[in-house]
C-alpha positions in Angstrom: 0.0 0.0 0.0 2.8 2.3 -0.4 2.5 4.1 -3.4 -1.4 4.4 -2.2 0.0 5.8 1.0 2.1 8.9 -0.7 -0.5 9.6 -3.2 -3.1 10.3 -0.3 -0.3 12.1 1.9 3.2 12.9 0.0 4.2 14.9 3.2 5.4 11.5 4.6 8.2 11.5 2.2 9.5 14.3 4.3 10.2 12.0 7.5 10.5 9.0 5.1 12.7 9.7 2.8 16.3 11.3 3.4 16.7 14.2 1.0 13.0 14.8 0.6 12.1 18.1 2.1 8.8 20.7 2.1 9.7 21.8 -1.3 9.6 18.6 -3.2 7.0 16.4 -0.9 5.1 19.7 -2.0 5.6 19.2 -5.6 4.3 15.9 -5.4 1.2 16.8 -3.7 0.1 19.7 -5.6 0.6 17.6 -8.7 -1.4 14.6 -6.7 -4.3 17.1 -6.3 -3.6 18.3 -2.6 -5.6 21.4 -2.3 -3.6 24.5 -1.2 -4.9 25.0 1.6 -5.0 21.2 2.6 -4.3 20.9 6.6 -1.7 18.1 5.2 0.2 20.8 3.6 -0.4 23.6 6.1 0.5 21.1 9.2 3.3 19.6 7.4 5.0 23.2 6.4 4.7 23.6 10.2 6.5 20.5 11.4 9.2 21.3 8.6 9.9 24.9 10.2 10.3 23.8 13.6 12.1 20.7 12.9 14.8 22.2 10.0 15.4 25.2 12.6 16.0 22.6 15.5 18.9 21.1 13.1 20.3 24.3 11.9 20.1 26.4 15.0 20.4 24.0 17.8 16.7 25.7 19.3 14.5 23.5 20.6 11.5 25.6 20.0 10.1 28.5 17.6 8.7 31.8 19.0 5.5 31.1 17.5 4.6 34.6 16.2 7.8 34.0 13.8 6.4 31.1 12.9 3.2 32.4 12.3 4.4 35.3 10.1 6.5 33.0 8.1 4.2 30.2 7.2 1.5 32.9 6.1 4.1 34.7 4.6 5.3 31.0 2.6 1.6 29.8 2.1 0.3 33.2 0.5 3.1 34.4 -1.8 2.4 34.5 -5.3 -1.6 33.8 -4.6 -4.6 36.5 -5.5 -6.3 35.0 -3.0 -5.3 34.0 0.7 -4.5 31.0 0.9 -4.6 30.5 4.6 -5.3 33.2 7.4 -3.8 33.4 11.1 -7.2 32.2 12.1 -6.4 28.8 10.3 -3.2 28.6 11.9 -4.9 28.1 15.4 -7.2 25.5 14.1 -3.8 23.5 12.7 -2.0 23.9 16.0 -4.5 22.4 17.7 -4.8 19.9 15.9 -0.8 19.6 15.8 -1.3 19.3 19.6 -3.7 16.8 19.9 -1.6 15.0 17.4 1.4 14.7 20.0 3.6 16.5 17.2 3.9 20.0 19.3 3.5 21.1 22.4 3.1 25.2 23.4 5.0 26.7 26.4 4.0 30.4 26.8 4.7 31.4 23.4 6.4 29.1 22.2 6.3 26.3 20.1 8.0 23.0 20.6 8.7 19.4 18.7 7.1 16.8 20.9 10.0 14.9 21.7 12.4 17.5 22.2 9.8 18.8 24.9 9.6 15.8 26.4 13.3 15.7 26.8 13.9 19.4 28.2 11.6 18.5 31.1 12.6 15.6 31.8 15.9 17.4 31.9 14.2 20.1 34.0 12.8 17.9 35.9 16.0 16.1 36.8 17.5 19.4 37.3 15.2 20.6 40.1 14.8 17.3 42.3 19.1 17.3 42.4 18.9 20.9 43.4 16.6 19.5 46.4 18.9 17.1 47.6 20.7 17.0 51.3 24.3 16.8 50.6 26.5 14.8 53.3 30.2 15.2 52.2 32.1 17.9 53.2 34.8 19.1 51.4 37.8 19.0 53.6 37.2 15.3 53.3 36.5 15.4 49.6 40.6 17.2 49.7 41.9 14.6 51.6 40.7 12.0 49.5 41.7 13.6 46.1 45.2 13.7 47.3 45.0 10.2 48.5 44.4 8.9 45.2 46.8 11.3 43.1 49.4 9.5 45.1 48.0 5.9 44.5 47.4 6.8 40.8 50.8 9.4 40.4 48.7 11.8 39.0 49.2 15.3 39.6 46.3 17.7 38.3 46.4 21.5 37.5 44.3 24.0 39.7 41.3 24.0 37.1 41.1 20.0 37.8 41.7 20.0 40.8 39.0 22.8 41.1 36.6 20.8 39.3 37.0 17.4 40.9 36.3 18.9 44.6 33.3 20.8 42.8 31.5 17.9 41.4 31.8 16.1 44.6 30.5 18.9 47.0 27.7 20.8 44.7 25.2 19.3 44.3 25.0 19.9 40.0 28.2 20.2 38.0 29.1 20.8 34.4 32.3 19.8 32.8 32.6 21.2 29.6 35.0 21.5 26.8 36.8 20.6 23.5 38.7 17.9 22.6 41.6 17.2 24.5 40.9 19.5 27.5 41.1 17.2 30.1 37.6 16.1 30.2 38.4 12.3 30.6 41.2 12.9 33.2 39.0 14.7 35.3 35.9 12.5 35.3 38.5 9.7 36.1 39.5 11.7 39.1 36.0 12.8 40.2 35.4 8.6 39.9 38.2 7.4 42.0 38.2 9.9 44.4 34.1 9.4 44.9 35.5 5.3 45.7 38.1 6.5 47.9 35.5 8.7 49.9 33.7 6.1 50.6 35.9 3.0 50.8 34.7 1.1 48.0 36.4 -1.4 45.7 38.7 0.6 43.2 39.7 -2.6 41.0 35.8 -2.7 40.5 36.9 0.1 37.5 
């Protein structure tokens, strides 16, 4: 039922097919008879936005009055007659919500499963933020330099620094290029974490 499939909705091409974007699933469906103003087309223009700005700008939402002004903007050019009007575009985003493909925060406009994933992320976030923390950091010092003398390992101020801090806050980042040291210190955050609390260090 393929070819059946695309004739009734050529947009799937776009998630289907690598190298098929808007433009030539479009093609397709005007030449299949897809009206204009079809809510396959509209809703599938839609997805296309938010998802090729999500790969080219690394957002994971749209402000969704730029996306509003661009699709009418897209949809209307060249026509005599509107095509769509913002009044429509309400109508599709619902139905884009219902739909599981978006999801609105204030005003703005998200790809389901990237929304799923920044709270999940937030979510995370907040309840380690809430935690009690029970090592203190003089201890956390005395058990770093226990293991750079077990491992002979000496590490500059900034690892050093970073260890001690992902050991007594309770959220760190380590971030960095290539070749900056990112292994080494994770390594040291790892063993001196054992040493703190006397577990097995061959277990590594």
């Amino acid at each position: 039922n393929a070819a059946k499939t695309i004739r009734k909705n050529p947009y799937l091409l776009i998630d289907l097919v690598d190298g098929i974007g808007f433009k030539r699933a479009d093609e397709i469906a005007l030449k299949n008879k897809i009206e204009k103003n079809s809510p396959l087309r509209i809703k599938a223009f839609m997805l296309y936005l938010i998802n090729n700005s999500i790969r080219n700008k690394g957002d994971t939402y749209l402000d969704k009055i730029a996306l509003d002004e661009y699709v009418l903007a897209e949809i209307n050019k060249g026509e005599e007659v509107e095509v769509i009007t913002e009044s429509d575009l309400h109508r599709f985003y619902d139905e884009l919500e219902n739909e599981d493909k978006i999801r609105f925060y204030r005003s703005r406009v998200y790809e389901m499963n990237l929304y799923n994933a920044e709270y999940k992320i937030a979510d995370k976030v907040f309840h380690l933020l809430n935690e009690k923390l029970e090592i203190k950091k003089e201890d956390i010092v005395i058990a770093l330099e226990k293991v750079k003398g077990d491992i002979k390992i000496e590490y500059n101020f900034e690892q050093n620094k970073a260890i001690i801090n992902a050991l007594s806050e309770k959220l760190t980042i380590i971030t960095g290029g290539p070749g900056t040291g990112k292994s080494t210190i994770i390594q040291g955050i790892i063993k001196t974490y054992l040493e703190l609390n006397k577990l097995d260090k061959d277990a590594l």
